[in-house]
C-alpha positions as CSV (number, residue, x, y, z in Angstrom):
1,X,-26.7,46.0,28.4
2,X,-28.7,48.9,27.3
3,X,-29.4,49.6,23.7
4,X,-26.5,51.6,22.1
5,X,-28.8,54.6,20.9
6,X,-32.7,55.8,21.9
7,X,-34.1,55.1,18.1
8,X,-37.3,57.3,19.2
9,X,-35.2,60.7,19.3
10,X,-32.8,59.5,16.2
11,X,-36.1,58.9,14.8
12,X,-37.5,62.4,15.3
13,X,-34.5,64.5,15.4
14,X,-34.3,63.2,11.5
15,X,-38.7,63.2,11.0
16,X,-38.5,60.1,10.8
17,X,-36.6,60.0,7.1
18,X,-35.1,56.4,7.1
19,X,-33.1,57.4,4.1
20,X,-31.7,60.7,5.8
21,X,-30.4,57.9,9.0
22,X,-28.9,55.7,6.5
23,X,-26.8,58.1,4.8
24,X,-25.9,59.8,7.8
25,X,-25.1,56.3,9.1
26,X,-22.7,55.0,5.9
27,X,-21.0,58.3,6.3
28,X,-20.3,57.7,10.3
29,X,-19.2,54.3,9.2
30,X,-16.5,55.7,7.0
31,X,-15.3,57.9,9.5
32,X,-15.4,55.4,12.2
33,X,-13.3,53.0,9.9
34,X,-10.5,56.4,9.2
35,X,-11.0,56.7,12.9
36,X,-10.5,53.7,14.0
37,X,-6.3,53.5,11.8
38,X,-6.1,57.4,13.2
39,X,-6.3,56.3,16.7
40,X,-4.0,53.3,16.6
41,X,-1.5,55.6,15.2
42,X,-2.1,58.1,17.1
43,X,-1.7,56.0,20.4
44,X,1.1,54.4,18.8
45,X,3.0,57.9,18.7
46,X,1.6,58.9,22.0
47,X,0.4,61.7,20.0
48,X,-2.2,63.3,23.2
49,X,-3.6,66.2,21.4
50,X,-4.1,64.0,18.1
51,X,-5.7,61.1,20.7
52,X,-7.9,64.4,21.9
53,X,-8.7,65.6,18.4
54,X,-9.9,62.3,17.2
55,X,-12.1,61.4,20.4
56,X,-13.6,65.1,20.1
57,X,-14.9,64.4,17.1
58,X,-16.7,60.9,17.6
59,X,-17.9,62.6,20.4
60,X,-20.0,64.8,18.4
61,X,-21.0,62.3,15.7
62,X,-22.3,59.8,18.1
63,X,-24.6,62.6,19.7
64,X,-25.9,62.6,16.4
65,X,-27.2,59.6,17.0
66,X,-27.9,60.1,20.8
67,X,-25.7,57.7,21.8
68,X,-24.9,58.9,25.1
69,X,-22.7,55.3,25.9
70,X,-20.3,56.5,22.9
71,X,-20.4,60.3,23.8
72,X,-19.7,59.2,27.3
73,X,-16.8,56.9,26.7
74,X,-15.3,59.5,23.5
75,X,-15.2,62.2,26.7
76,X,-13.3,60.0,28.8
77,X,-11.2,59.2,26.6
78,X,-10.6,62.9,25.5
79,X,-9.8,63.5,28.9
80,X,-7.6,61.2,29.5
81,X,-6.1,61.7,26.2
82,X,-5.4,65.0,27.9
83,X,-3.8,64.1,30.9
84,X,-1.6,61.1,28.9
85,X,-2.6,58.5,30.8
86,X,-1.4,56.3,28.4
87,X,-1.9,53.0,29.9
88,X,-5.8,53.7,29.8
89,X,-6.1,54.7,26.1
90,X,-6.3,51.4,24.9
91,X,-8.6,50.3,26.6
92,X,-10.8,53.0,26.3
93,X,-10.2,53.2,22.1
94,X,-10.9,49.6,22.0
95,X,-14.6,50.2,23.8
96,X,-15.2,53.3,21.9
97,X,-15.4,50.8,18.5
98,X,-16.7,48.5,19.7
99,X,-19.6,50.6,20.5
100,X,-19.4,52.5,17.4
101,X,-20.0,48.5,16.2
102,X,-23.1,48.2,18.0
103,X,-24.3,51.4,17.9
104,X,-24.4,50.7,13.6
105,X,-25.9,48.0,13.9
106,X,-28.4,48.3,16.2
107,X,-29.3,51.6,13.8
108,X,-29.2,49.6,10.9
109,X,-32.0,47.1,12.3
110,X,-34.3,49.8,13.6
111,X,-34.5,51.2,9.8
112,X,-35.3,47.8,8.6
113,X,-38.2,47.8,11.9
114,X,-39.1,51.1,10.9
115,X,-39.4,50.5,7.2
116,X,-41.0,47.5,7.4
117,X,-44.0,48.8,9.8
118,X,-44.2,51.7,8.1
119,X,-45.2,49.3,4.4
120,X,-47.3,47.5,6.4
């Protein structure tokens, strides 16, 4: 499977500030946790435009970290949010976590990488 994020553009588009990353990343963590209770509900209620609204949004904070697997699979399911294809939304939520999961931690031991070849 390939790596959730390309660490060489996060690190450049930030210039390479470790701290700027982390912050950036407890803050997408927070919202991915509200996200996460937002969705089910909003599934729950078959709620499309709220399904839309919420995938929209992790669309554009996983581009932040050029995570084109979670921008790709927030798209989807915006668009199928759209269409009310209800018995995909699931699904598609379910991968969407579980790829903001990897996608944290696989930022969270590049910074420890970084920051340890960069004391060296």
């Amino acid at each position: 499977m390939n790596e959730p994020c390309n660490w060489k553009v996060v690190l450049d588009r930030f210039s390479g500030r470790l701290d700027d990353i982390r912050e950036l990343l407890t803050v997408f963590q927070t919202l991915m946790s509200q996200d996460r209770q937002a969705m089910a509900s909003a599934v729950g209620a078959q709620d499309a435009n709220a399904v839309a609204r919420i995938a929209h949004r992790i669309k554009g904070a996983s581009g932040n970290f050029s995570a084109d697997r979670m921008v790709q699979i927030a798209g989807t399911l915006e668009n199928v949010a759209k269409q009310q294809l209800w018995d995909q939304l699931p699904s598609l939520a379910d991968q969407l976590f579980c790829e903001a999961e990897r996608l944290v931690c696989h930022i969270e031991q590049c910074t420890l990488s970084s920051e340890s070849i960069s004391t060296s």
